[in-house]
DSSP file (Angstrom, degrees, kcal/mol; ACC not computed):
  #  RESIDUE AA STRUCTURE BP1 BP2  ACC     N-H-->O    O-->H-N    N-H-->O    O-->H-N    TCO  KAPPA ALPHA  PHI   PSI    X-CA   Y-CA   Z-CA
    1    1 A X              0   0    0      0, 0.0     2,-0.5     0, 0.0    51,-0.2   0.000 360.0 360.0 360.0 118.0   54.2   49.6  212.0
    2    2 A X  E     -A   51   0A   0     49,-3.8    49,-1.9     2,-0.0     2,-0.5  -0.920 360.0-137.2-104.7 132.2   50.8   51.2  213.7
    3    3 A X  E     -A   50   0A   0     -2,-0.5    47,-0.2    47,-0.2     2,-0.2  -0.898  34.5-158.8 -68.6  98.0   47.9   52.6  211.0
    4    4 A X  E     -A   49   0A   0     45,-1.3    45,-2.0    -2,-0.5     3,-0.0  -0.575  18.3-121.1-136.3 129.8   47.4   55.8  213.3
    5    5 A X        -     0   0    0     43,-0.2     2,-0.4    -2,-0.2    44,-0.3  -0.309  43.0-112.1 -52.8 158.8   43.7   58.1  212.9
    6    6 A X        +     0   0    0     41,-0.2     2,-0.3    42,-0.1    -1,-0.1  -0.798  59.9 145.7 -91.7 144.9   45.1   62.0  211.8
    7    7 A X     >  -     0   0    0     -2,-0.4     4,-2.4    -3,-0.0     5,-0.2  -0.932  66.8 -72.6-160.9-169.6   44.4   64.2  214.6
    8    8 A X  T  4 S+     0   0    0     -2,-0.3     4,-0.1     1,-0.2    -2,-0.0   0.407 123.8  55.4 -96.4  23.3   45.9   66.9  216.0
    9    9 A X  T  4 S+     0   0    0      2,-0.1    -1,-0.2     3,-0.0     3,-0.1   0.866 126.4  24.6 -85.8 -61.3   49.0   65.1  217.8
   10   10 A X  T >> S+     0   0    0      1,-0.1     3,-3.7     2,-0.1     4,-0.7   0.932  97.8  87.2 -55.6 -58.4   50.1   63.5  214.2
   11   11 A X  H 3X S+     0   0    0     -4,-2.4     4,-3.4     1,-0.4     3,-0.3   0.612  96.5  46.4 -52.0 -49.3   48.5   66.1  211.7
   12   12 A X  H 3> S+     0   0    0      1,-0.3     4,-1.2     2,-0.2    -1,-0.4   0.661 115.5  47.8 -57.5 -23.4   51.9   68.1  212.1
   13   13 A X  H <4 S+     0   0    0     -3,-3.7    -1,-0.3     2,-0.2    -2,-0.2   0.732 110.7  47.1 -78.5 -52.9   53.8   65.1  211.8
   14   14 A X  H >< S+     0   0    0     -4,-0.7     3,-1.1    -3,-0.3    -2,-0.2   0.872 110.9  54.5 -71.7 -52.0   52.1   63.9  208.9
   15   15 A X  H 3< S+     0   0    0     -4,-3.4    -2,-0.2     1,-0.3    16,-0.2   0.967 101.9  53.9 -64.3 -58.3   52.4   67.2  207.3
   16   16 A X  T 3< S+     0   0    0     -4,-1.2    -1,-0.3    -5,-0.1    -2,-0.2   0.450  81.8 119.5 -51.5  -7.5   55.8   67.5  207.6
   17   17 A X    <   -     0   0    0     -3,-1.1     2,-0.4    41,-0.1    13,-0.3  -0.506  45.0-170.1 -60.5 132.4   56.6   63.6  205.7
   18   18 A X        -     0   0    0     -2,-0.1    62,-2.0    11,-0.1    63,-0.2  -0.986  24.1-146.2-125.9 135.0   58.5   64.2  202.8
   19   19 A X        -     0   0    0     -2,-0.4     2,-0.3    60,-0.2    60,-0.1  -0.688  49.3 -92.9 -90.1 175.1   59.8   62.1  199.6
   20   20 A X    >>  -     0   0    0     -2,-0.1     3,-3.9     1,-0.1     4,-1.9  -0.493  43.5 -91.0 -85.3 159.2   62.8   63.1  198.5
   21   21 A X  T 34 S+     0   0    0      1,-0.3     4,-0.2    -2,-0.3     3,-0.1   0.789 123.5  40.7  -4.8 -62.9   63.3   65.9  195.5
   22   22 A X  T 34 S+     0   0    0      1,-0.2    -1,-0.3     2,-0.1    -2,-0.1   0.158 109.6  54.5-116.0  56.4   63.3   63.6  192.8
   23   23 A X  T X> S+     0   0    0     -3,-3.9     3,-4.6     4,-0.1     4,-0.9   0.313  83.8  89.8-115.2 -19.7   60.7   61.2  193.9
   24   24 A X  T 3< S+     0   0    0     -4,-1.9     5,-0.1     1,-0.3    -2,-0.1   0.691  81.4  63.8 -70.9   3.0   58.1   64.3  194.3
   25   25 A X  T 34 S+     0   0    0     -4,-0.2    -1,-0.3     1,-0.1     3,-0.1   0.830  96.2  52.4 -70.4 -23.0   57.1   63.6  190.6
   26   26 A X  T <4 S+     0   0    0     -3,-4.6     2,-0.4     1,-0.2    87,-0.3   0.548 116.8  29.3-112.0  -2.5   55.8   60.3  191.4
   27   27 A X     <  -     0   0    0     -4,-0.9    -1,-0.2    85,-0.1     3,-0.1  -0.900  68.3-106.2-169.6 167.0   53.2   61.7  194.5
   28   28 A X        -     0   0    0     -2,-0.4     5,-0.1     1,-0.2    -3,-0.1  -0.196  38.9 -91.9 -71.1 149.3   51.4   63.9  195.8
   29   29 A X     >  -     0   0    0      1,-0.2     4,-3.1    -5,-0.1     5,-0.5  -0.075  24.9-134.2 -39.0 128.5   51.8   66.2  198.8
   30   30 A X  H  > S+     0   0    0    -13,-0.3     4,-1.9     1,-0.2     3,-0.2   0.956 107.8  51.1 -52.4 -47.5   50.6   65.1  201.9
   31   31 A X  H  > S+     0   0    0    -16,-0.2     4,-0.8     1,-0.2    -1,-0.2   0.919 109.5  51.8 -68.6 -24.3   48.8   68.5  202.8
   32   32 A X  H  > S+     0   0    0      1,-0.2     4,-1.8     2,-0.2    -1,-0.2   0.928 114.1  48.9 -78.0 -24.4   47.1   68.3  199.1
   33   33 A X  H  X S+     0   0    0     -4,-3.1     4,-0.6    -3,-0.2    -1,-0.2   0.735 112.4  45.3 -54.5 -30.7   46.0   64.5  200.4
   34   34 A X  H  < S+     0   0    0     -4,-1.9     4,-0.5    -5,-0.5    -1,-0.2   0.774 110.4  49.9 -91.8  -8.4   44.8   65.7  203.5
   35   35 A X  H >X S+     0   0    0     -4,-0.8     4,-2.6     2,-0.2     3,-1.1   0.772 116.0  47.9-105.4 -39.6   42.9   68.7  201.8
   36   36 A X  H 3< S+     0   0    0     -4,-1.8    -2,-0.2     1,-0.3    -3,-0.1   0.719 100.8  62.4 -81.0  -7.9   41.3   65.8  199.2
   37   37 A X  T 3< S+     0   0    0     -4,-0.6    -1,-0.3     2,-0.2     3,-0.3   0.808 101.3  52.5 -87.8 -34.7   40.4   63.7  202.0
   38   38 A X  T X4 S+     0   0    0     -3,-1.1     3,-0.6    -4,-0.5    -2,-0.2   0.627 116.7  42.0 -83.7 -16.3   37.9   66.7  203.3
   39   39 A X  T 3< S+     0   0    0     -4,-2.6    -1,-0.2     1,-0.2    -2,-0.2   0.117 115.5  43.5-130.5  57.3   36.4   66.8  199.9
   40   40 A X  T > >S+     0   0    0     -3,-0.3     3,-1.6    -5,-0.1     5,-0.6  -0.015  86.1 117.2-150.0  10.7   36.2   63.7  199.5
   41   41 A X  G X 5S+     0   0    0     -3,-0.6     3,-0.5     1,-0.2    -3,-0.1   0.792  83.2  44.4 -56.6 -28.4   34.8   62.9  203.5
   42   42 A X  G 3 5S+     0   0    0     -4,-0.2    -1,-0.2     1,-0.2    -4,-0.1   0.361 103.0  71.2-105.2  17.0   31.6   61.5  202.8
   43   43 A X  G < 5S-     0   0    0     -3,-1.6    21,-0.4    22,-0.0    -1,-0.2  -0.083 118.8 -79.7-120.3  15.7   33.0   59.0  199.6
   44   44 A X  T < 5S+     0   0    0     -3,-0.5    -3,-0.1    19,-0.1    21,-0.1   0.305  76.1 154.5 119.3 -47.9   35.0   56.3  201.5
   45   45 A X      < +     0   0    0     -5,-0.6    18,-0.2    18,-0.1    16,-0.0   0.443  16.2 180.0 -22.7 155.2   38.4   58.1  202.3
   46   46 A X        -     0   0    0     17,-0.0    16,-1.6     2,-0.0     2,-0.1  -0.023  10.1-160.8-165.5 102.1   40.6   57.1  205.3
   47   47 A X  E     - B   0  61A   0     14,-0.2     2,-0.3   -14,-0.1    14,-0.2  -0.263  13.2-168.2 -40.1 123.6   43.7   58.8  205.9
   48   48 A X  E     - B   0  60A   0     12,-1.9    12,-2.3    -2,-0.1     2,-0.4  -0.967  21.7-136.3-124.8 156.2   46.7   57.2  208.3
   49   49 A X  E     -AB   4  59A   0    -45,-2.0   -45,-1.3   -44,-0.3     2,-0.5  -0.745  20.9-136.4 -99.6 167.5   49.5   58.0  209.7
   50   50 A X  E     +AB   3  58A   0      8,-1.3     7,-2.5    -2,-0.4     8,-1.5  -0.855  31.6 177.2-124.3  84.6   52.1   55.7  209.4
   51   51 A X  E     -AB   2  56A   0    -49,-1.9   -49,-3.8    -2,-0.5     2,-0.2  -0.714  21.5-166.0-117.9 112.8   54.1   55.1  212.8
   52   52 A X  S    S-     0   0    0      3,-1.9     4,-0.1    -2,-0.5    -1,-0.0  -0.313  85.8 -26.4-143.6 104.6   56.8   53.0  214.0
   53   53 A X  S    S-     0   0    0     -2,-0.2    -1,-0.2   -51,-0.0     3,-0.0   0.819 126.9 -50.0  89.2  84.3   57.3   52.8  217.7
   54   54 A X  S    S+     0   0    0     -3,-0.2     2,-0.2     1,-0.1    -3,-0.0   0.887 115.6 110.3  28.7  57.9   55.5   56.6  218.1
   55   55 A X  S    S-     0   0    0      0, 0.0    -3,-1.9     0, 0.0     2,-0.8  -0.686  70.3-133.8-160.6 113.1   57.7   58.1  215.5
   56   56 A X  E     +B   51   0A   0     -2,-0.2    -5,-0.2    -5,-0.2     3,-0.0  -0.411  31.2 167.8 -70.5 121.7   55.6   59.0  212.3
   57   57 A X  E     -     0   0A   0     -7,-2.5    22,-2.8    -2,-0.8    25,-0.2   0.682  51.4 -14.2 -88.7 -30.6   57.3   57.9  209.2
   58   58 A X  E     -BC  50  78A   0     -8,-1.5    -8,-1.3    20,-0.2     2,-0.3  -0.760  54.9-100.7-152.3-165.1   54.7   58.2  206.4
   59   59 A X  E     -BC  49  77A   0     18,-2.6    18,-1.0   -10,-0.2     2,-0.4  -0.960  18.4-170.6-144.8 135.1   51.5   58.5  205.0
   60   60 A X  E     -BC  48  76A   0    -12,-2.3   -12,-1.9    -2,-0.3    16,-0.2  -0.867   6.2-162.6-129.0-178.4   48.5   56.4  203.4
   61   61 A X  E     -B   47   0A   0     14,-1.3    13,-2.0    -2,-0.4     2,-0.4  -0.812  10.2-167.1-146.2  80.2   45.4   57.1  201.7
   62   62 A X  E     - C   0  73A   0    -16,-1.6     2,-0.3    -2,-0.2    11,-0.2  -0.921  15.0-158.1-113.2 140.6   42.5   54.4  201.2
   63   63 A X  E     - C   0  72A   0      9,-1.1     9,-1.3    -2,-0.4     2,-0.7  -0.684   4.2-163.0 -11.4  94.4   39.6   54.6  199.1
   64   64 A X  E     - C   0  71A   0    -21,-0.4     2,-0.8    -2,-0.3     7,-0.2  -0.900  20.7-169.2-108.3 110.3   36.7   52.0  200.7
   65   65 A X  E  >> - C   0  70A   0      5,-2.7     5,-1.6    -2,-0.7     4,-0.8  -0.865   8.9-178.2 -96.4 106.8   34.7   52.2  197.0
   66   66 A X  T  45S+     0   0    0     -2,-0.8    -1,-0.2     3,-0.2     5,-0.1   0.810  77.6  54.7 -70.0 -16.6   31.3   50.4  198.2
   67   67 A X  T  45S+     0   0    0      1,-0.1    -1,-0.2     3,-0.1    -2,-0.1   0.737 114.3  40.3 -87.2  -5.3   29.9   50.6  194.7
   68   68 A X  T  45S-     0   0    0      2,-0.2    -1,-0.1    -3,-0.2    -2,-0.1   0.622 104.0-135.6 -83.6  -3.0   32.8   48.8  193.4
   69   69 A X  T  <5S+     0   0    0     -4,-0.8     2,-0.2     1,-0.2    37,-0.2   0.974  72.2  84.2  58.3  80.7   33.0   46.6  196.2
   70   70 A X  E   < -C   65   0A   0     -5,-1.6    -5,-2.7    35,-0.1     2,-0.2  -0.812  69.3-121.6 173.1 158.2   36.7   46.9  196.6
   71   71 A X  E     -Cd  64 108A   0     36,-1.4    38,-1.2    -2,-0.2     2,-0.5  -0.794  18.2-159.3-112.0 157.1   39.6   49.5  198.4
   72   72 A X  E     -Cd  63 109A   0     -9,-1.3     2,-1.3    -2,-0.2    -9,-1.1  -0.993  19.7-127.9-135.8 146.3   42.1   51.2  196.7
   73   73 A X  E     -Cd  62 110A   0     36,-2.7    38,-0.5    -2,-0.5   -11,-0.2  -0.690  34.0-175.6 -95.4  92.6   45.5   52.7  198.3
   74   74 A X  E     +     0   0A   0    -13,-2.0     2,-0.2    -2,-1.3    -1,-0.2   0.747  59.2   2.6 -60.1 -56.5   44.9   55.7  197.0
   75   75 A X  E     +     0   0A   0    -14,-0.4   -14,-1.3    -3,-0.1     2,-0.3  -0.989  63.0 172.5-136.2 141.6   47.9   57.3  198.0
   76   76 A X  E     +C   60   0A   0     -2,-0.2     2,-0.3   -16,-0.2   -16,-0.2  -0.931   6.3 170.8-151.9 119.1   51.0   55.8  200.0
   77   77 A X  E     -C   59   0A   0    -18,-1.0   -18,-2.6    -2,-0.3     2,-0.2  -0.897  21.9-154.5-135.9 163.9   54.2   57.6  200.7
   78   78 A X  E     -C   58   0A   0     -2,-0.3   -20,-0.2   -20,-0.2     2,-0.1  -0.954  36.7-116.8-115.7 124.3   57.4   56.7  203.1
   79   79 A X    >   -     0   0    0    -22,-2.8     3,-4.0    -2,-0.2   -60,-0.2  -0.622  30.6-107.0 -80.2 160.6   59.4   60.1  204.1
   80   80 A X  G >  S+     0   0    0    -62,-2.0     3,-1.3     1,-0.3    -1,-0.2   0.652 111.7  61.4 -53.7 -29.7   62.8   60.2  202.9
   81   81 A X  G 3  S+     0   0    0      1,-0.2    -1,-0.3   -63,-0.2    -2,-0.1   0.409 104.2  40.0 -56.3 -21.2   64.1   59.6  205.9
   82   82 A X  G X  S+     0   0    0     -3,-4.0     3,-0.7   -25,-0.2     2,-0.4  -0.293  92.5 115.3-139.8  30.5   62.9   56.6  206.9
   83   83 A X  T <   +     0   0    0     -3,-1.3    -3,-0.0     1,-0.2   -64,-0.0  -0.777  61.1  42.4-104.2 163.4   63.1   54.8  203.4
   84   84 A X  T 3  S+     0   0    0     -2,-0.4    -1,-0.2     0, 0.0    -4,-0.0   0.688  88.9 105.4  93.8  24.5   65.1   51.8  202.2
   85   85 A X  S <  S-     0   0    0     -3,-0.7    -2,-0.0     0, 0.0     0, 0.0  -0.224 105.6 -97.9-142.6  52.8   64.0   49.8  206.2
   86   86 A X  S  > S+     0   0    0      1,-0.2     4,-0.9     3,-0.1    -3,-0.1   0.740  91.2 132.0  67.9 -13.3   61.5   47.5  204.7
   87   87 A X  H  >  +     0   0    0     -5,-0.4     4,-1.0     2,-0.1    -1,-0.2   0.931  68.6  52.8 -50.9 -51.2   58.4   50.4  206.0
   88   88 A X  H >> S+     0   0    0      1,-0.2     3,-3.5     2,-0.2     4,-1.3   0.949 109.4  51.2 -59.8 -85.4   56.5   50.5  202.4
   89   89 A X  H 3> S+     0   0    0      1,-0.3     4,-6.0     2,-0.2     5,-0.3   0.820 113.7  42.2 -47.9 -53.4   56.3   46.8  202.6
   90   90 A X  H 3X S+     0   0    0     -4,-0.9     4,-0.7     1,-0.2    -1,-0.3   0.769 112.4  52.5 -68.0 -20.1   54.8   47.0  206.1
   91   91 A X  H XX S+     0   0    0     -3,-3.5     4,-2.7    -4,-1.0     3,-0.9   0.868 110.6  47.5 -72.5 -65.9   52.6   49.7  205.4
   92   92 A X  H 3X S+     0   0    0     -4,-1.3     4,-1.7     1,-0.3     3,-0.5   0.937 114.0  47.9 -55.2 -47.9   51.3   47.8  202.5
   93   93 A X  H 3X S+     0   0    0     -4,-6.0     4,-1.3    -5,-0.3    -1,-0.3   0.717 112.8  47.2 -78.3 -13.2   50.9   44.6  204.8
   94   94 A X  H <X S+     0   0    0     -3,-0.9     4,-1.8    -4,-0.7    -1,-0.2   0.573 109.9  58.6 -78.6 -17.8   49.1   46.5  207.9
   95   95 A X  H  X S+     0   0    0     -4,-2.7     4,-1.5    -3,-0.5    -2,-0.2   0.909 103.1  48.6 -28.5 -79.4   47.2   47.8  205.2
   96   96 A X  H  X S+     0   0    0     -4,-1.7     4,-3.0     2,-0.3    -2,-0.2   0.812 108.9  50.6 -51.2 -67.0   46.0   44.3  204.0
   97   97 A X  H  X S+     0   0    0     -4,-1.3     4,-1.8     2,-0.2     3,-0.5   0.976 107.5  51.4 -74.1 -32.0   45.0   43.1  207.1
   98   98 A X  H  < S+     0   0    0     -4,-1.8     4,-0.4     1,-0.2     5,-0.3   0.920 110.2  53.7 -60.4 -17.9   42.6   46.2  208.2
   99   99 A X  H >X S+     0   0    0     -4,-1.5     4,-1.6     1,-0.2     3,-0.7   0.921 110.6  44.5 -75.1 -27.0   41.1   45.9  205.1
  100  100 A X  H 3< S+     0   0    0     -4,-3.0    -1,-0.2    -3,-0.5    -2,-0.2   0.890 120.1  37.0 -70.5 -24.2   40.5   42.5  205.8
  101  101 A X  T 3< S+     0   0    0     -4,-1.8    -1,-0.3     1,-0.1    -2,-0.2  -0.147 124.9  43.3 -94.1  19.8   39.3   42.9  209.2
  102  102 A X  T <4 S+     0   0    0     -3,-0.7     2,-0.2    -4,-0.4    -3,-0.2   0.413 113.8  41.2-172.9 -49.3   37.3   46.5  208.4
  103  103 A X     <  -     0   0    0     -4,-1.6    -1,-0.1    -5,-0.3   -32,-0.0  -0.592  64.9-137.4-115.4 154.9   35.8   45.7  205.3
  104  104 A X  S    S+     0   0    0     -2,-0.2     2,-0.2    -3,-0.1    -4,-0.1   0.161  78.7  96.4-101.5  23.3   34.0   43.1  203.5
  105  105 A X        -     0   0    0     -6,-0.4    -2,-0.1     1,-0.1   -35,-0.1  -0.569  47.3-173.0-116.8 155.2   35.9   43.7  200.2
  106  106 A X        +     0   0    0    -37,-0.2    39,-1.1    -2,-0.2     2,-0.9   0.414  61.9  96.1-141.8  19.0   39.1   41.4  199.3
  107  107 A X  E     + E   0 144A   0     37,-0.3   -36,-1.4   -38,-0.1     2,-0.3  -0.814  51.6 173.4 -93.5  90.2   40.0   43.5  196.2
  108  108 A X  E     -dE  71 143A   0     35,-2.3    35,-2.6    -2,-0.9     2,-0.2  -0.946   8.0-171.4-122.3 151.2   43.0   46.5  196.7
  109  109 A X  E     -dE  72 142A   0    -38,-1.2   -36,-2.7    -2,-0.3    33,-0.3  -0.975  11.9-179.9-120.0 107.0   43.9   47.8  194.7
  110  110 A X  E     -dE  73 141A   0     31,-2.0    31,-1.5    -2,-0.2     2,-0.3  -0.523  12.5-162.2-132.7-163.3   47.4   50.7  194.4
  111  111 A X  E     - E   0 140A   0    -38,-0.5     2,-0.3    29,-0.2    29,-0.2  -0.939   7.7-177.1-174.6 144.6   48.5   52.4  191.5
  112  112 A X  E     - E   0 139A   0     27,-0.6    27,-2.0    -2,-0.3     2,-0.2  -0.998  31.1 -86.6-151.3 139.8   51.9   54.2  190.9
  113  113 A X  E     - E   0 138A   0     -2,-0.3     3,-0.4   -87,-0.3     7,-0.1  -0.508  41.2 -98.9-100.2 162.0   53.4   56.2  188.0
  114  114 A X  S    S+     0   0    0     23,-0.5     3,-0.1     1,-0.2    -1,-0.1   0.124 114.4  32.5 -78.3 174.4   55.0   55.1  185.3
  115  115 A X  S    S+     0   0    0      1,-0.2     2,-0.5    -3,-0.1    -1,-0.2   0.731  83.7 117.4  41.4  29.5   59.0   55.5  185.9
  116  116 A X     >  +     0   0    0     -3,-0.4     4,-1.4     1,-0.2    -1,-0.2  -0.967  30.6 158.3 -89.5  93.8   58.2   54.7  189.5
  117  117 A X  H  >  +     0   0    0     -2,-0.5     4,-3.6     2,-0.2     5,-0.2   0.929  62.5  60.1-110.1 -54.5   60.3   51.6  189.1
  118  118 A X  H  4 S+     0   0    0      1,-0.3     4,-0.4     2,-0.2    -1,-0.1   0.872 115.2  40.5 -37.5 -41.5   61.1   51.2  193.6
  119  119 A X  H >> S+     0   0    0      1,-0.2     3,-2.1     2,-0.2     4,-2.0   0.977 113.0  52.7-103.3 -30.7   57.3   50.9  193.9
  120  120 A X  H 3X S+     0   0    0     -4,-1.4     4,-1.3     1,-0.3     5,-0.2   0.865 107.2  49.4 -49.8 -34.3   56.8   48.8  191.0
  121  121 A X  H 3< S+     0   0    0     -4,-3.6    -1,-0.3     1,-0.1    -2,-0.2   0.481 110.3  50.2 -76.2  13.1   59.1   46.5  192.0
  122  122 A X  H <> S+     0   0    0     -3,-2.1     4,-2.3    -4,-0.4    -2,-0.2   0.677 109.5  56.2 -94.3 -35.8   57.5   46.3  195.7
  123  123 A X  H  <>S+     0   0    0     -4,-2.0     5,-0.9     2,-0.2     4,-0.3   0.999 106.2  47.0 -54.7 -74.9   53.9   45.8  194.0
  124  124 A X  T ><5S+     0   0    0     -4,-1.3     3,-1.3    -5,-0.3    -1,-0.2   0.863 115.2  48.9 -60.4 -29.5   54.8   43.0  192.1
  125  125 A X  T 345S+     0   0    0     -5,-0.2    -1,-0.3     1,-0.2    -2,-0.2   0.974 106.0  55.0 -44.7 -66.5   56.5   41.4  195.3
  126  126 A X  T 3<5S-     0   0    0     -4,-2.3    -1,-0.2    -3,-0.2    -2,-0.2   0.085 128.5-104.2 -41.5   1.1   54.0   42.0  197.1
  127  127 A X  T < 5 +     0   0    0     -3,-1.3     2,-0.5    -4,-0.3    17,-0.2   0.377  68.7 146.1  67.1  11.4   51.8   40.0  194.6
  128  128 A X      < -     0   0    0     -5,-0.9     2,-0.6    15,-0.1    -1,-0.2  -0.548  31.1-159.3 -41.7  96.5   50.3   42.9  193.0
  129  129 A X  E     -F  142   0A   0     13,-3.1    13,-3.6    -2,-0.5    -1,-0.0  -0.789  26.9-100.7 -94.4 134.5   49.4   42.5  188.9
  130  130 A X  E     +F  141   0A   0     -2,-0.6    11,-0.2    11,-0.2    12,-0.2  -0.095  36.7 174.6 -24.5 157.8   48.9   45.0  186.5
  131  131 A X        -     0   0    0      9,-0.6     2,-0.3     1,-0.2    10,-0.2   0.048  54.6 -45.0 173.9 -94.4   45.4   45.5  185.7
  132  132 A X        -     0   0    0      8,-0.5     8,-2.6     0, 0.0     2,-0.3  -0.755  53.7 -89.6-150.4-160.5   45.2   48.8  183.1
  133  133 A X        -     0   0    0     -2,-0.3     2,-0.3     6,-0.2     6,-0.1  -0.472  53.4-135.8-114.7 166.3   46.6   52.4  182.5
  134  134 A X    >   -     0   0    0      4,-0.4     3,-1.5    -2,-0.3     4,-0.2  -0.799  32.1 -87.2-124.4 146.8   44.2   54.9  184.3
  135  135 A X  T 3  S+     0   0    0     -2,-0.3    -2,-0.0     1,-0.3     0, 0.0   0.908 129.7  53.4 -38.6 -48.8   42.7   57.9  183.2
  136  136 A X  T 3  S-     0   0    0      1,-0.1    -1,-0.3     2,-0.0     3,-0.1   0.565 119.3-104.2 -78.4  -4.7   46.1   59.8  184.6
  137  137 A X  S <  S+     0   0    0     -3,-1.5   -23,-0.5     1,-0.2     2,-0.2   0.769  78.9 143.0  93.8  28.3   48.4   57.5  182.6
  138  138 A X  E     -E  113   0A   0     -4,-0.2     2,-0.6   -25,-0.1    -4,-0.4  -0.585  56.4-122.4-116.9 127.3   49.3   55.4  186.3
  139  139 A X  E     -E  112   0A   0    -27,-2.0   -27,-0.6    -2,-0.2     2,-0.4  -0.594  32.2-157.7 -74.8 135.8   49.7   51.9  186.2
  140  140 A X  E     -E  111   0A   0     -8,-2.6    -9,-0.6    -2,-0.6    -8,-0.5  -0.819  10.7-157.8-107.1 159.3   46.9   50.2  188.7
  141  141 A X  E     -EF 110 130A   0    -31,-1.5   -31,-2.0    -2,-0.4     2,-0.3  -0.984   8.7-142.1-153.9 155.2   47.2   46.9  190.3
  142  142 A X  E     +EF 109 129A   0    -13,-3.6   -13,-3.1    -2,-0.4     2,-0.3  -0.871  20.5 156.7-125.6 137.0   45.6   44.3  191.7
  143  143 A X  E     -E  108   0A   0    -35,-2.6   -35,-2.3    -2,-0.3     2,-1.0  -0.948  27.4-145.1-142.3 156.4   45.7   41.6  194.6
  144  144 A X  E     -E  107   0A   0     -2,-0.3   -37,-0.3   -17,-0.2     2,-0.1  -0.757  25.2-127.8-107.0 115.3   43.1   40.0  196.0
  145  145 A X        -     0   0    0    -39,-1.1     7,-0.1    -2,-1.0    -2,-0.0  -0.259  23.6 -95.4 -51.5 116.6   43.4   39.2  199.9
  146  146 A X        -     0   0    0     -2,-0.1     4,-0.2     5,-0.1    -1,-0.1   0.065  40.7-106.1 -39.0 136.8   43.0   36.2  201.8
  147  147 A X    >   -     0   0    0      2,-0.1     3,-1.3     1,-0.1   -47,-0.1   0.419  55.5 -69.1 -29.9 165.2   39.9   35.4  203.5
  148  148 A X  T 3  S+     0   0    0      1,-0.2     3,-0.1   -48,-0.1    -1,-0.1  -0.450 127.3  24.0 -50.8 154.6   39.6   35.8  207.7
  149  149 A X  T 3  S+     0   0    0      1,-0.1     2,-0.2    -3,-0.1    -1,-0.2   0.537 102.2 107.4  68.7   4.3   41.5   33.3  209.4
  150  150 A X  S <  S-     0   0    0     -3,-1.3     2,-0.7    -4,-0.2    -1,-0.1  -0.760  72.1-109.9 -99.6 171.9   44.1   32.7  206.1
  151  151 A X        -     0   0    0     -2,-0.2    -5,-0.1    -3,-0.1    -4,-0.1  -0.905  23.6-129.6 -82.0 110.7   47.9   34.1  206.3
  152  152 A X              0   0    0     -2,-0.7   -59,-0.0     1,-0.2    -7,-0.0  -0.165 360.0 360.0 -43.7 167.1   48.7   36.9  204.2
  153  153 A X              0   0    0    -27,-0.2    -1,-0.2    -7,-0.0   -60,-0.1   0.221 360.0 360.0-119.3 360.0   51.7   36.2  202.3
């Protein structure tokens, strides 16, 4: 799994990720992510593509808050196509180390909505607690990441 800049080799790529039908309740479209990501450019953003072995599978979304001191994976989708091989996990864990190696923060943060039960049970795997409800009715979660030099679990 590579975290890939958007440009205009991916963008098409990117755009084209889909969840399936009755998953599209639980996120948003990639093009309306990539549209919030330009008005939202000077707050932190950083869009990826989500690639393994030059074939883009997904999409993430972090949120670098510096007045909270902490990142949040704002948005993180797998296209239907390429779920159920163990990608969301690998997203989440390439994730984990650029933020440690990128950032000074060791707080991420994801959030998922509620009758998402597939990414809630990857959160909590992943060592991700509950936290609160959100303005949008979204459960949020917390892990905090090991220091430089530790092993992620």
């Amino acid at each position: 799994m590579d975290l890939l800049t958007i440009n205009e080799e991916n963008f098409a790529a990117v755009l084209k990720c889909e969840v399936s039908p009755e998953q599209a309740k639980y996120v948003a479209p990639n093009v309306k992510s990539l549209a919030e990501c330009y008005l939202y450019r000077n707050d932190g953003v950083m869009p990826f593509a989500l690639s393994v072995n030059g074939t883009i599978v997904g999409f993430a979304l972090l949120d670098i808050d510096d007045e909270e001191r902490d990142v949040t994976i704002w948005r993180i989708m797998i296209d239907h196509n390429h779920q159920n091989k163990g990608y969301g996990r690998q997203a989440i864990e390439k994730i984990s180390a650029w933020v440690i190696i990128n950032t000074p923060y060791r707080d991420l943060y994801i959030d998922y909505v509620l009758g998402n039960e597939q990414a809630k049970h990857l959160y909590e795997k992943m060592g991700f607690q509950p936290v609160r409800i959100n303005e949008h009715g979204e459960q949020v979660m917390m892990r905090t990441l090991e220091k430089k030099g530790e092993i992620l679990n």
